[in-house]
PDB file with one MODEL, atoms N, CA, C and O in Angstrom:
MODEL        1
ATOM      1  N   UNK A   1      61.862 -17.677-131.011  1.00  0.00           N
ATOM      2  CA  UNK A   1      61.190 -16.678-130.194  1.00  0.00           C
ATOM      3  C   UNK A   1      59.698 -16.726-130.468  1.00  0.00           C
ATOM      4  O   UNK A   1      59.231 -16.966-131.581  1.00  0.00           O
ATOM      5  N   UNK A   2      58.970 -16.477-129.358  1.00  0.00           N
ATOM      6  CA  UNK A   2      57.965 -16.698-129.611  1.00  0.00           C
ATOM      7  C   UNK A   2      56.905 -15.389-130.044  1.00  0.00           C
ATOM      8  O   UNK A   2      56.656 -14.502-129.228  1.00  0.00           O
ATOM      9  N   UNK A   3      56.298 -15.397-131.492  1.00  0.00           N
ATOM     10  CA  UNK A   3      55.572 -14.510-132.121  1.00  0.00           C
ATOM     11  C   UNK A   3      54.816 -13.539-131.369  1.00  0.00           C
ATOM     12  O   UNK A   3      54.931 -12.381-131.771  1.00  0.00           O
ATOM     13  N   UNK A   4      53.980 -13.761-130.253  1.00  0.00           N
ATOM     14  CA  UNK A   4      53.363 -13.504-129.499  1.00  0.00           C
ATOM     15  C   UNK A   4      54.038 -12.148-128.303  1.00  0.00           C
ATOM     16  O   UNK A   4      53.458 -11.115-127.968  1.00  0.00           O
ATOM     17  N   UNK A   5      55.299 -12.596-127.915  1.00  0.00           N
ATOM     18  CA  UNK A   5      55.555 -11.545-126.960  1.00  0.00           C
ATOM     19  C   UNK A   5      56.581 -10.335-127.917  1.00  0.00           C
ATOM     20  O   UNK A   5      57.166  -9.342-127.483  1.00  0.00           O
ATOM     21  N   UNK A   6      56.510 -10.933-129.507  1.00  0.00           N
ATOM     22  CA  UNK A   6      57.606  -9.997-130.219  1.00  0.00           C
ATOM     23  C   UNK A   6      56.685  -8.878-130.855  1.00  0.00           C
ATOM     24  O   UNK A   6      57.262  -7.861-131.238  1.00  0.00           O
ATOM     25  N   UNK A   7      55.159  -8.970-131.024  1.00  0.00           N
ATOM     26  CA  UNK A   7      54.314  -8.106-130.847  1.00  0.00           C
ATOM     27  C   UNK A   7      54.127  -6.936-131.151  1.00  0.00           C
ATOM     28  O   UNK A   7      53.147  -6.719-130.439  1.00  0.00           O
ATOM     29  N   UNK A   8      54.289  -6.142-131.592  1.00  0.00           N
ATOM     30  CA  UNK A   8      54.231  -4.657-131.771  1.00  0.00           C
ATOM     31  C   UNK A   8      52.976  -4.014-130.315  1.00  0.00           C
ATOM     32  O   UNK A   8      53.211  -3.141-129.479  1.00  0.00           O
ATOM     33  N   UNK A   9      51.739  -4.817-130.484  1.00  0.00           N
ATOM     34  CA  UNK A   9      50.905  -4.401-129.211  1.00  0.00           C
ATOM     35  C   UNK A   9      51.402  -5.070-128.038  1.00  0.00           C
ATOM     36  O   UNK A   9      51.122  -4.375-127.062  1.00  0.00           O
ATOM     37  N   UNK A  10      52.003  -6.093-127.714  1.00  0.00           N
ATOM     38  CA  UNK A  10      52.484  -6.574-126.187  1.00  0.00           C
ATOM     39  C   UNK A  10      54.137  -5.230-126.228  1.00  0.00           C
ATOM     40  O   UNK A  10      54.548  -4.402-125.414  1.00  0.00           O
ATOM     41  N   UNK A  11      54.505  -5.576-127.311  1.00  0.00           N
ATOM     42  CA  UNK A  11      55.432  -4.331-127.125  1.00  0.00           C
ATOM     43  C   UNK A  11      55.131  -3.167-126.391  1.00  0.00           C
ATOM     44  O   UNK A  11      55.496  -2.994-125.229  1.00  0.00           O
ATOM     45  N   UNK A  12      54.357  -2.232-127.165  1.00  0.00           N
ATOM     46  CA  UNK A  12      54.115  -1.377-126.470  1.00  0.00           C
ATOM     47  C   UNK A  12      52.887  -1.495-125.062  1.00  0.00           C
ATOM     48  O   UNK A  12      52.736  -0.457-124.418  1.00  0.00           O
ATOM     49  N   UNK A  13      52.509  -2.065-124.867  1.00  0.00           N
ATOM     50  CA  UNK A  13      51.830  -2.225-123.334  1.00  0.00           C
ATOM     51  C   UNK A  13      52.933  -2.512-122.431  1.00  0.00           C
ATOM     52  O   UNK A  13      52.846  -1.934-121.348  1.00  0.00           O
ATOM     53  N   UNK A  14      54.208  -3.447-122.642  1.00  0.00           N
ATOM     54  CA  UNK A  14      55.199  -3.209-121.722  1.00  0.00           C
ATOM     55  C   UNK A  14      55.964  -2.421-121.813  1.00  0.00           C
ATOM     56  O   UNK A  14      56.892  -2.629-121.031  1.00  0.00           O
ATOM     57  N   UNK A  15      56.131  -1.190-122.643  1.00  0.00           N
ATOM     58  CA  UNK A  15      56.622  -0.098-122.671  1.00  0.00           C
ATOM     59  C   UNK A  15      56.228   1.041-121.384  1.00  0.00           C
ATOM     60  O   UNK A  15      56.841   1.876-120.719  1.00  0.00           O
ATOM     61  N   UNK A  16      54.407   0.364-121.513  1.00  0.00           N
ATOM     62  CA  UNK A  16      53.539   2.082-121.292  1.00  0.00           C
ATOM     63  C   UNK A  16      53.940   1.336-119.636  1.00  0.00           C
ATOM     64  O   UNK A  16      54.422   1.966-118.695  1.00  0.00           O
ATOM     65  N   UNK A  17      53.647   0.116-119.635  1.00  0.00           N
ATOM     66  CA  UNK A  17      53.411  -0.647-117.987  1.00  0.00           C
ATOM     67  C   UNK A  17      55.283  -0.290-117.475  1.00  0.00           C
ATOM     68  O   UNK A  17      55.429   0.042-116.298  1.00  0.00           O
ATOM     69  N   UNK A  18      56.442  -0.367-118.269  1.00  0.00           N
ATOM     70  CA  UNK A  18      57.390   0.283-117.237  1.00  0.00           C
ATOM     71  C   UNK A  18      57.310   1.741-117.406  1.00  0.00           C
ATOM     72  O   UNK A  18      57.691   2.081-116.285  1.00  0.00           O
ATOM     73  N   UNK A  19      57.131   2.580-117.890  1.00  0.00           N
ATOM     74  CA  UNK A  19      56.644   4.029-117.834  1.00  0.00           C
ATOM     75  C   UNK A  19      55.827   4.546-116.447  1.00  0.00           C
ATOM     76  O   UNK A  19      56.101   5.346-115.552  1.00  0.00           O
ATOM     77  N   UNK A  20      54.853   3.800-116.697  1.00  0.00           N
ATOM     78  CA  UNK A  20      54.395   3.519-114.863  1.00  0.00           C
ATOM     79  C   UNK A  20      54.821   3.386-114.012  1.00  0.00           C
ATOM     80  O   UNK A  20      54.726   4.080-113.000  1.00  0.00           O
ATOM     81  N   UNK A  21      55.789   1.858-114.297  1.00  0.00           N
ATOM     82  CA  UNK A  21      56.401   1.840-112.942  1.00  0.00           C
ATOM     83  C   UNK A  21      57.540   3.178-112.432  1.00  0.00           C
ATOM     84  O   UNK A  21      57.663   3.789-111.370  1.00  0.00           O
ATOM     85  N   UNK A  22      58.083   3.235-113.440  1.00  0.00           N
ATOM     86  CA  UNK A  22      58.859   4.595-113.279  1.00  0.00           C
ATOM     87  C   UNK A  22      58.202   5.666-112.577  1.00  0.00           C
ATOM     88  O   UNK A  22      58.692   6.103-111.536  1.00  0.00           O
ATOM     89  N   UNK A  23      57.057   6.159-113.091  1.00  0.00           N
ATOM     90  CA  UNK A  23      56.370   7.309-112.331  1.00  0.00           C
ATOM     91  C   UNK A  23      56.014   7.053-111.424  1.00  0.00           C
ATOM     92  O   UNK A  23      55.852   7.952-110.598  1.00  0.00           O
ATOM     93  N   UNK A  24      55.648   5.464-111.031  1.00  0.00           N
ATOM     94  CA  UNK A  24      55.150   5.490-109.377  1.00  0.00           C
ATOM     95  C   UNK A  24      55.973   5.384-108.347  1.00  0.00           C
ATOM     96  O   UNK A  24      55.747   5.626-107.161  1.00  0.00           O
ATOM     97  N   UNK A  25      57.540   4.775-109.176  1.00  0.00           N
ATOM     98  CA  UNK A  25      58.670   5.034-108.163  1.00  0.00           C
ATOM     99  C   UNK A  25      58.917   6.953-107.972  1.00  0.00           C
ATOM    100  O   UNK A  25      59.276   7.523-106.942  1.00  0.00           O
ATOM    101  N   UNK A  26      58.684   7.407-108.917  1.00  0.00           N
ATOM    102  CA  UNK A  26      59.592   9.317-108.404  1.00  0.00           C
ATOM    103  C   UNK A  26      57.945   9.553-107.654  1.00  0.00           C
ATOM    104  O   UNK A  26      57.947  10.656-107.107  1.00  0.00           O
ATOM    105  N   UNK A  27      56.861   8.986-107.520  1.00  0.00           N
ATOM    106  CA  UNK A  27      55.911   9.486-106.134  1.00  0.00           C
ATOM    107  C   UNK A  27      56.243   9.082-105.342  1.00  0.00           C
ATOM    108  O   UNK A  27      56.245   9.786-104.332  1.00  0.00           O
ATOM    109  N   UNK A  28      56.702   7.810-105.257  1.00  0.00           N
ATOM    110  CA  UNK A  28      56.674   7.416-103.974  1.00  0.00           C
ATOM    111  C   UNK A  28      58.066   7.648-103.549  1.00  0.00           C
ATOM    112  O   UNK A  28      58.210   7.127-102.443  1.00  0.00           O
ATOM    113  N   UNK A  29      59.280   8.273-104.003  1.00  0.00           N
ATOM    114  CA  UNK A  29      60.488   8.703-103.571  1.00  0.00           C
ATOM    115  C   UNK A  29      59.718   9.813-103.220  1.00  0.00           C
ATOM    116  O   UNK A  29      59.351   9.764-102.046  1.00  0.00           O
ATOM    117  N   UNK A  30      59.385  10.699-103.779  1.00  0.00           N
ATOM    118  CA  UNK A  30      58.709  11.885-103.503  1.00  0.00           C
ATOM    119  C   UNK A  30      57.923  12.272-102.279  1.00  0.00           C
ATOM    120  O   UNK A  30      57.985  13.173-101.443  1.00  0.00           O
ATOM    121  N   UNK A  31      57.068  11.104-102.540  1.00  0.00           N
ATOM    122  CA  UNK A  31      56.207  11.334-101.222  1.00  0.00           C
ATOM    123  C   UNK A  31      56.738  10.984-100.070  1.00  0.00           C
ATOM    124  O   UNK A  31      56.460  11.551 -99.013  1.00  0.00           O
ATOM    125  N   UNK A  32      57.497  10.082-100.171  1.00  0.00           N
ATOM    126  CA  UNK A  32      58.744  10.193 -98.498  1.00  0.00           C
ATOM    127  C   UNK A  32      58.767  10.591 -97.941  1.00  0.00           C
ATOM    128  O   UNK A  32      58.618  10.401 -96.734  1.00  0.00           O
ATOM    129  N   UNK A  33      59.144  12.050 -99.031  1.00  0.00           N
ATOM    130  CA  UNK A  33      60.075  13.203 -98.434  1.00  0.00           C
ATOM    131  C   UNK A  33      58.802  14.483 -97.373  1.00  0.00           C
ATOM    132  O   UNK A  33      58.914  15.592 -96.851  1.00  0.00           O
ATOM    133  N   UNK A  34      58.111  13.828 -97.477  1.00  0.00           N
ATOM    134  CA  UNK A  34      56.590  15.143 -97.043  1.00  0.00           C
ATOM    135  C   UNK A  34      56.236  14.228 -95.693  1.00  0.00           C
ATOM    136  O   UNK A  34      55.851  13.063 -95.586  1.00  0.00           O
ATOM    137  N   UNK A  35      56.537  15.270 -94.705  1.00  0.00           N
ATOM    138  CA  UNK A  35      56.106  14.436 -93.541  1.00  0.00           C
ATOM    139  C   UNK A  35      54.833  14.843 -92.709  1.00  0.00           C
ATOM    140  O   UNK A  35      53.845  15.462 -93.105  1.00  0.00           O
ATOM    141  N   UNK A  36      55.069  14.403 -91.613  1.00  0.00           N
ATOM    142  CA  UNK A  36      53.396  14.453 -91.229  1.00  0.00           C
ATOM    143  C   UNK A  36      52.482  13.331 -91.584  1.00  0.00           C
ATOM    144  O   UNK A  36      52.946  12.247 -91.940  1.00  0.00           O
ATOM    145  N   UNK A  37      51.079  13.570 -91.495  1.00  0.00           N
ATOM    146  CA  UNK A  37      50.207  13.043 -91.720  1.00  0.00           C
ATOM    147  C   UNK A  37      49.732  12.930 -93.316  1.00  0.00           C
ATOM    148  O   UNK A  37      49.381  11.937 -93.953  1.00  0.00           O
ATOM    149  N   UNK A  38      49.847  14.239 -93.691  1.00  0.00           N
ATOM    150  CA  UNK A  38      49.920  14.502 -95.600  1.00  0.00           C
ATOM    151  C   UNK A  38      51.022  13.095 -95.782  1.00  0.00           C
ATOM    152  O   UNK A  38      50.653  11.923 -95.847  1.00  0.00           O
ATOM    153  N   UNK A  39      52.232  13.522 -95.830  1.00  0.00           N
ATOM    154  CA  UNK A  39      52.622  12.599 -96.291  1.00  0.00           C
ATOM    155  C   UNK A  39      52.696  10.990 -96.181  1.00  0.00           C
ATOM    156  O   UNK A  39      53.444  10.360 -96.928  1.00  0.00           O
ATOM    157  N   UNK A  40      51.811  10.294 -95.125  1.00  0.00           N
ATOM    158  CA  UNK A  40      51.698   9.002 -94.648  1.00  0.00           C
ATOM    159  C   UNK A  40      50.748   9.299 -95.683  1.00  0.00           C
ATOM    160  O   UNK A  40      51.086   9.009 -96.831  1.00  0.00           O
ATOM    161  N   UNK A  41      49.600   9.835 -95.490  1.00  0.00           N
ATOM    162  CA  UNK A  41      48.592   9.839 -96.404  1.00  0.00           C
ATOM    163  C   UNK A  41      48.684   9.458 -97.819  1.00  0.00           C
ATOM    164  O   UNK A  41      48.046   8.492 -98.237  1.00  0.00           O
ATOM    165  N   UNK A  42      49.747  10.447 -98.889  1.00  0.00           N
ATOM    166  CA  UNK A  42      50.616  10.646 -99.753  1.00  0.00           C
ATOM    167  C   UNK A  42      50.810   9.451-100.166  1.00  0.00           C
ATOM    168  O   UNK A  42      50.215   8.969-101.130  1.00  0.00           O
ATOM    169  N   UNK A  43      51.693   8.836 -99.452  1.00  0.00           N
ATOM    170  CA  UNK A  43      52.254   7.567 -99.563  1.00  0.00           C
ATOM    171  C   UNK A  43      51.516   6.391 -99.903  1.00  0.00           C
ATOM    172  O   UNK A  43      51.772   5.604-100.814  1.00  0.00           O
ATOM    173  N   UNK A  44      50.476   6.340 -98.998  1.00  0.00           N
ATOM    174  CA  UNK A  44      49.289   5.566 -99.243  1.00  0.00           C
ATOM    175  C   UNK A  44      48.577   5.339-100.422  1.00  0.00           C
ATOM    176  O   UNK A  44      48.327   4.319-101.065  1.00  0.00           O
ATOM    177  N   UNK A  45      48.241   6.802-100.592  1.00  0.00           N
ATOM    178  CA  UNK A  45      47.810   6.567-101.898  1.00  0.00           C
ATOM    179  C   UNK A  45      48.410   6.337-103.586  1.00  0.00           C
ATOM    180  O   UNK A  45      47.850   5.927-104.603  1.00  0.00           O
ATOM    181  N   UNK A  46      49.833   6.824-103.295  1.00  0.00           N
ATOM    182  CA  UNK A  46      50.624   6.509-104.256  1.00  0.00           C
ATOM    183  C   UNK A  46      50.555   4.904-104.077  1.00  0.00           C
ATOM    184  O   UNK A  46      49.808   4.363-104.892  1.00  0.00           O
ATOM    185  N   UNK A  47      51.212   4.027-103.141  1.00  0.00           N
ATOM    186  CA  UNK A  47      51.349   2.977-103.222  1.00  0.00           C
ATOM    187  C   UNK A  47      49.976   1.807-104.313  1.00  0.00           C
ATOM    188  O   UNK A  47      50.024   0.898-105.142  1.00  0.00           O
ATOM    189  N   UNK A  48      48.837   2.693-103.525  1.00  0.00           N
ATOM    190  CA  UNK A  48      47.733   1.618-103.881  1.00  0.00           C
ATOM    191  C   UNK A  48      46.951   1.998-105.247  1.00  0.00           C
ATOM    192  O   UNK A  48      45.792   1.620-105.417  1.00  0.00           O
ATOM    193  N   UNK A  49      47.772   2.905-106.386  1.00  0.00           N
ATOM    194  CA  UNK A  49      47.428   3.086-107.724  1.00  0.00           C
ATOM    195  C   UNK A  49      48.135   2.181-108.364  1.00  0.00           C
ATOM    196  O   UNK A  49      49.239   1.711-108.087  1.00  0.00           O
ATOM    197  N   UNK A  50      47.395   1.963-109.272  1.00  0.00           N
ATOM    198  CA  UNK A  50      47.327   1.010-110.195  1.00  0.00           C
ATOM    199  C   UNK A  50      47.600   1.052-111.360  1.00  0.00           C
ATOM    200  O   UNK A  50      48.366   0.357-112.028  1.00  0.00           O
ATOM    201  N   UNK A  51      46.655   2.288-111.749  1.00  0.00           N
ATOM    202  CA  UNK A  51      47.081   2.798-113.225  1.00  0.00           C
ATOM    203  C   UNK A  51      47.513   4.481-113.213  1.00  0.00           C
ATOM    204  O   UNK A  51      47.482   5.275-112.272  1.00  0.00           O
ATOM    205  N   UNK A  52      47.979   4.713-114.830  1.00  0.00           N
ATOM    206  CA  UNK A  52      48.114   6.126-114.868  1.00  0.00           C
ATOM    207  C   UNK A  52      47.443   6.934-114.419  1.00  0.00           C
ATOM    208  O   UNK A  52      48.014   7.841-113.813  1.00  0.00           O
ATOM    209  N   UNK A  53      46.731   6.946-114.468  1.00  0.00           N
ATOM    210  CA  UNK A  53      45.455   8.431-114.612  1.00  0.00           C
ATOM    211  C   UNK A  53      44.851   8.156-112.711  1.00  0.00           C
ATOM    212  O   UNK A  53      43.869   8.745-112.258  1.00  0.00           O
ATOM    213  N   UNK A  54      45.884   6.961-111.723  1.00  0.00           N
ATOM    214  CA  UNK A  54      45.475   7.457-110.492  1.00  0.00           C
ATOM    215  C   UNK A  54      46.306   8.325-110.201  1.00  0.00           C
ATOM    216  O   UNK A  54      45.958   9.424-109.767  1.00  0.00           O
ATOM    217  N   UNK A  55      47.894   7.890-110.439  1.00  0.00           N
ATOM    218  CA  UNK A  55      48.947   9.176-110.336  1.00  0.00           C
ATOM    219  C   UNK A  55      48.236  10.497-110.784  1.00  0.00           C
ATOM    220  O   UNK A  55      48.083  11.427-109.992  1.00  0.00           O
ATOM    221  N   UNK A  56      47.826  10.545-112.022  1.00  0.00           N
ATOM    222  CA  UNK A  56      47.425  11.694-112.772  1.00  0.00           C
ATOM    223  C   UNK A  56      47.085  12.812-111.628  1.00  0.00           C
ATOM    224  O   UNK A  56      47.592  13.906-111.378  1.00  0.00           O
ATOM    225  N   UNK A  57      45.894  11.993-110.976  1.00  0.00           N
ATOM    226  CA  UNK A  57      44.766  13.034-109.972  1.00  0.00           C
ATOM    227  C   UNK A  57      45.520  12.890-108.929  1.00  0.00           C
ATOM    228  O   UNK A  57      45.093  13.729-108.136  1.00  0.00           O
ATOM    229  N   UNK A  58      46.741  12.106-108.246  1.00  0.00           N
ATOM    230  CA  UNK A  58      47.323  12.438-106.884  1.00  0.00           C
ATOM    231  C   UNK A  58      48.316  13.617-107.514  1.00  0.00           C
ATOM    232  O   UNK A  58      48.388  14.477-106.636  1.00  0.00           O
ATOM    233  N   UNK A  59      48.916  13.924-108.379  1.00  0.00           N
ATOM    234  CA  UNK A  59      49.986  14.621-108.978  1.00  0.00           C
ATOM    235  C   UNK A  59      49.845  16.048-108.207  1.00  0.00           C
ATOM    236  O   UNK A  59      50.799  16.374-107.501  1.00  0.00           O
ATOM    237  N   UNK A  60      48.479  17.113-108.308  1.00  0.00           N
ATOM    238  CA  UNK A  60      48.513  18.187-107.938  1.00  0.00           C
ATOM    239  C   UNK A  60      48.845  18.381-106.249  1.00  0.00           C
ATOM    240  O   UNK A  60      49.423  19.346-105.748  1.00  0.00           O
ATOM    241  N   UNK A  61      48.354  17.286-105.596  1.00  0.00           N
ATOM    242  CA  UNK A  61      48.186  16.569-104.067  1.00  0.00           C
ATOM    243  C   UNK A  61      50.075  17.265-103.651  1.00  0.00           C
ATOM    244  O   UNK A  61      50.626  18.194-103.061  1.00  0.00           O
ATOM    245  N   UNK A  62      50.431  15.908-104.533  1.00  0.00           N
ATOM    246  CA  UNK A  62      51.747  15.736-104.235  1.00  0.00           C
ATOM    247  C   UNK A  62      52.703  17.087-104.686  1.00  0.00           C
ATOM    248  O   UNK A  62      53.373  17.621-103.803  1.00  0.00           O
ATOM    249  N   UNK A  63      52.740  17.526-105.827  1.00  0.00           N
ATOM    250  CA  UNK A  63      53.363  18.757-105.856  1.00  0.00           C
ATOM    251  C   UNK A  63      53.288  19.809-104.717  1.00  0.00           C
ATOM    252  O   UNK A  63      54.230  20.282-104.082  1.00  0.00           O
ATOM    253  N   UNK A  64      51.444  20.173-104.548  1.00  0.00           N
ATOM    254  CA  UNK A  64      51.596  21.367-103.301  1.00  0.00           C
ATOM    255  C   UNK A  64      52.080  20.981-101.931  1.00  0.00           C
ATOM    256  O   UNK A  64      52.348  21.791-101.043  1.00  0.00           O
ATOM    257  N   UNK A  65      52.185  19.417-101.818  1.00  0.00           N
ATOM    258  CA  UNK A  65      52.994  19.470-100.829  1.00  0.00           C
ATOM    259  C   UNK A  65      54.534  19.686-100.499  1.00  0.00           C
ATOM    260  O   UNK A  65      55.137  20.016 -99.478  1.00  0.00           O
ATOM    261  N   UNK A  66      54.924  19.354-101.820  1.00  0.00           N
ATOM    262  CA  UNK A  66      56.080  19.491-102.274  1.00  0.00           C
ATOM    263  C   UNK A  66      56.984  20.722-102.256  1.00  0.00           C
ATOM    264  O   UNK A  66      58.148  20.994-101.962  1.00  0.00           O
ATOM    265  N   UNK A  67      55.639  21.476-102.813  1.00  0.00           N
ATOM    266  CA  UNK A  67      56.316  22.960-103.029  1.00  0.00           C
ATOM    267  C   UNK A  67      56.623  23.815-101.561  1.00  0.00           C
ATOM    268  O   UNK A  67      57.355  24.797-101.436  1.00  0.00           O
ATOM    269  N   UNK A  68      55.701  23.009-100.332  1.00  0.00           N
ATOM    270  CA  UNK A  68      56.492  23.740 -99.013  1.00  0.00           C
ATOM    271  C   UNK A  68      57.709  23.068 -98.345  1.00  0.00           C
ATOM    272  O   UNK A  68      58.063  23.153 -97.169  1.00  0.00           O
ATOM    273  N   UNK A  69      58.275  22.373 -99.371  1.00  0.00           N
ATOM    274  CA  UNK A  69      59.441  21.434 -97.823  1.00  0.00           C
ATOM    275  C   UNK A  69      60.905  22.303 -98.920  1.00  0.00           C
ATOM    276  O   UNK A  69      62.038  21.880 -99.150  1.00  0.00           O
ATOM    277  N   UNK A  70      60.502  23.075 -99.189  1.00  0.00           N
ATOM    278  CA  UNK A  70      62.298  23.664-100.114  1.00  0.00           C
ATOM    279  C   UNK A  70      62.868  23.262-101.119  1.00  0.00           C
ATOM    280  O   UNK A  70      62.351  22.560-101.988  1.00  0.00           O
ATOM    281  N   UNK A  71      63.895  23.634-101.103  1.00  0.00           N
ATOM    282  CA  UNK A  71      64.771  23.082-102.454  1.00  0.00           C
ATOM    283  C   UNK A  71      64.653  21.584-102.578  1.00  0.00           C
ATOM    284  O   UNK A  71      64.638  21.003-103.663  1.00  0.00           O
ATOM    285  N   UNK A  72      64.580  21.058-101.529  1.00  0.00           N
ATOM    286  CA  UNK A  72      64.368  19.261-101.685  1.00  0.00           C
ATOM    287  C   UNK A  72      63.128  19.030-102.205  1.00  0.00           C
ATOM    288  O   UNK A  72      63.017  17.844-102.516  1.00  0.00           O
ATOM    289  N   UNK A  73      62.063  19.732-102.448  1.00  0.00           N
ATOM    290  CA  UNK A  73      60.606  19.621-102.770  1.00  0.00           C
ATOM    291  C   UNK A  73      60.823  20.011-103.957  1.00  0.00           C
ATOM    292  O   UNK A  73      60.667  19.123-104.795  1.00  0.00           O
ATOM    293  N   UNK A  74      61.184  21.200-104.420  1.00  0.00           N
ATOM    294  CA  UNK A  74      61.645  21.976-105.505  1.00  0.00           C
ATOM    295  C   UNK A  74      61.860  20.307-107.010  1.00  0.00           C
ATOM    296  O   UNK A  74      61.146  19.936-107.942  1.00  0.00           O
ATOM    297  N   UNK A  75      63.110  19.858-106.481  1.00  0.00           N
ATOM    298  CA  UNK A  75      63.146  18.943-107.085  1.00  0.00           C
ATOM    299  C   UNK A  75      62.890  17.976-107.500  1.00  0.00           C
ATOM    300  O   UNK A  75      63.111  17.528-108.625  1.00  0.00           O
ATOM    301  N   UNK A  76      62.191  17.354-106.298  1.00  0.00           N
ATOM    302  CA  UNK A  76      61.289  16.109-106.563  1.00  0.00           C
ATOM    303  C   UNK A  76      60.382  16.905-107.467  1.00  0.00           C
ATOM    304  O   UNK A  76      60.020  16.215-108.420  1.00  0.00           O
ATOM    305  N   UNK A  77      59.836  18.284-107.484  1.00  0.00           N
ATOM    306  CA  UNK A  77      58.598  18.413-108.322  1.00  0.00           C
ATOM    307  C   UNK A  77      59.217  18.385-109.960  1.00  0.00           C
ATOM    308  O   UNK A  77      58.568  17.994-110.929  1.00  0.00           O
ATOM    309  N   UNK A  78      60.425  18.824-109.991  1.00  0.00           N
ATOM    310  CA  UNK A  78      60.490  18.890-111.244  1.00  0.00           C
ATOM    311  C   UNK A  78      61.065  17.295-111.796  1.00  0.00           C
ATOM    312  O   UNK A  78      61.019  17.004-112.992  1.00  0.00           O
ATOM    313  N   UNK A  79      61.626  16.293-110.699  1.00  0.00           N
ATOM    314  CA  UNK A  79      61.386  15.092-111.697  1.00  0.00           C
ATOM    315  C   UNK A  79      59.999  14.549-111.980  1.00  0.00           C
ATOM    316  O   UNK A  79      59.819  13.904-113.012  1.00  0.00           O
ATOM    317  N   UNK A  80      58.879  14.798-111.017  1.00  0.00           N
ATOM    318  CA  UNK A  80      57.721  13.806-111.356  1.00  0.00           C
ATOM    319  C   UNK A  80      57.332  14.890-112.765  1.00  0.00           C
ATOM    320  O   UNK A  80      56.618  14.399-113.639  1.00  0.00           O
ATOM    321  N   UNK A  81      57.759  16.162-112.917  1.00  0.00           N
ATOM    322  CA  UNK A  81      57.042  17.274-113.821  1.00  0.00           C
ATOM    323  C   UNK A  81      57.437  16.265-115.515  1.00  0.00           C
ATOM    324  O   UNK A  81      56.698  15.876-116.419  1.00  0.00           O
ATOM    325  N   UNK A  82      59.166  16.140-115.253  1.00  0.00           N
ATOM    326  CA  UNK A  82      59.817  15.195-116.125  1.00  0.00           C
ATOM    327  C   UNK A  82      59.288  13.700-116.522  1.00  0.00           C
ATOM    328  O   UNK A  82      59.042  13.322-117.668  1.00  0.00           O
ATOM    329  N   UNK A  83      59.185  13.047-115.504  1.00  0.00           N
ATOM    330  CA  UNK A  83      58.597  11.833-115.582  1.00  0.00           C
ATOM    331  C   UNK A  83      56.994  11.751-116.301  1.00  0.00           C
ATOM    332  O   UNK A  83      56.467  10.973-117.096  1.00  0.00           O
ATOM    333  N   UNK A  84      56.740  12.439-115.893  1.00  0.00           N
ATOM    334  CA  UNK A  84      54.681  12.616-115.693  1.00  0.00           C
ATOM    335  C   UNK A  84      54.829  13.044-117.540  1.00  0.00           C
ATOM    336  O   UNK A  84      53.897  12.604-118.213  1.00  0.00           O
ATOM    337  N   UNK A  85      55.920  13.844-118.313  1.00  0.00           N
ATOM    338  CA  UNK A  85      55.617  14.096-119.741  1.00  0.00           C
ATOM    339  C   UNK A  85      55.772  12.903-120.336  1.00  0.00           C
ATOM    340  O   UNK A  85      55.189  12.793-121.415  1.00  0.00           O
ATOM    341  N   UNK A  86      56.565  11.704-119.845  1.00  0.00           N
ATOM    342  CA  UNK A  86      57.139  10.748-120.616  1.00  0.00           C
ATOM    343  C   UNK A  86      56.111   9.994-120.772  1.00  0.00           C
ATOM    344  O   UNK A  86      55.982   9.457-121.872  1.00  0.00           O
ATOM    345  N   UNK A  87      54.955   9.711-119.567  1.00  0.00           N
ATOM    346  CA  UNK A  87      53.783   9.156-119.706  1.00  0.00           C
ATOM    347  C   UNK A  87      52.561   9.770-120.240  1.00  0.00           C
ATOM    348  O   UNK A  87      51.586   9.304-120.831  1.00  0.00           O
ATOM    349  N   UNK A  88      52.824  10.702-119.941  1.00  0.00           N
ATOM    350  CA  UNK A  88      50.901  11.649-120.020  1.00  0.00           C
ATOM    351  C   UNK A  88      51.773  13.120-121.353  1.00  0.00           C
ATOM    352  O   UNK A  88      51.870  14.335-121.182  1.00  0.00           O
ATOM    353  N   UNK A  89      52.336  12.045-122.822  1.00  0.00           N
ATOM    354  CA  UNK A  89      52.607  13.399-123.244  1.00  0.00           C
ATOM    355  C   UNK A  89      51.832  14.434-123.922  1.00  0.00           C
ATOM    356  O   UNK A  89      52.200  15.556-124.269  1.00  0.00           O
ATOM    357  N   UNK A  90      50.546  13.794-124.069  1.00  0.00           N
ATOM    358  CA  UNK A  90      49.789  14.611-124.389  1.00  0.00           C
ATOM    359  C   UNK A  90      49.302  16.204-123.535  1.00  0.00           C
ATOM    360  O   UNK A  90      49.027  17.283-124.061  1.00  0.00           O
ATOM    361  N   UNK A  91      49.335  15.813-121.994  1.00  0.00           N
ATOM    362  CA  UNK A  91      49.546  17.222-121.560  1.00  0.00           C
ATOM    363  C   UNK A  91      50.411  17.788-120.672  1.00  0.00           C
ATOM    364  O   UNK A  91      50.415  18.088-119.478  1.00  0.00           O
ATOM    365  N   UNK A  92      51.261  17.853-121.765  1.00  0.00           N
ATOM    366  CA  UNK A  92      52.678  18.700-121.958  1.00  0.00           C
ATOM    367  C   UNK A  92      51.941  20.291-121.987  1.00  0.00           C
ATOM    368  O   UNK A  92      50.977  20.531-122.713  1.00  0.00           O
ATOM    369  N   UNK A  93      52.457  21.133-121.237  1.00  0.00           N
ATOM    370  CA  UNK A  93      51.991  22.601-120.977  1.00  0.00           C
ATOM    371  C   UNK A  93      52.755  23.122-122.170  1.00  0.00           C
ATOM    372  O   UNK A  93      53.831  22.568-122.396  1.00  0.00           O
ATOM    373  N   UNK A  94      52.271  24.357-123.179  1.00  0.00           N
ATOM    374  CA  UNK A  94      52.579  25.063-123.922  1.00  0.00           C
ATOM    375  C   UNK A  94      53.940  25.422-124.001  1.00  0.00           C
ATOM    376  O   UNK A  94      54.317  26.232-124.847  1.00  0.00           O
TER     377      UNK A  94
ENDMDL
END
């Protein structure tokens, strides 16, 4: 095996890089679900982030849209709420 990808730092960078991918899949399941123009919008911009901290700043976007489509919104907010600690655990709310 080769020394290099057994790593402790390539380790964890492909840890943090599927952590990502994870969170950008529950936006963009998420953002699906929001229709209209918000949500084409939504979508858009989920798709074309790159790193954490673009989710970070679409996150509030996507929740308030979230929070008007019902119980189906309801939930998507609380997986990205779930997802979003696994990456960003530093701000974890009190």
């Amino acid at each position: 095996m080769n020394d290099t990808l057994a790593s402790p730092a390539v380790s964890g960078r492909i840890a943090l890089r599927r952590s990502f991918v994870e969170l950008k899949l529950c936006f963009m399941q998420a953002a699906a679900t929001v229709g209209g123009v918000t949500g084409l919008h939504l979508q858009t911009l989920v798709r074309q982030s790159s790193e954490p901290s673009e989710l970070w700043l679409l996150r509030s976007s996507l929740l308030a849209a979230l929070a008007r489509q019902g119980e189906s919104g309801l939930a998507h907010c609380t997986r990205i709420q779930l997802a979003s600690q696994r990456v960003y655990p530093e701000r974890r709310r009190p």
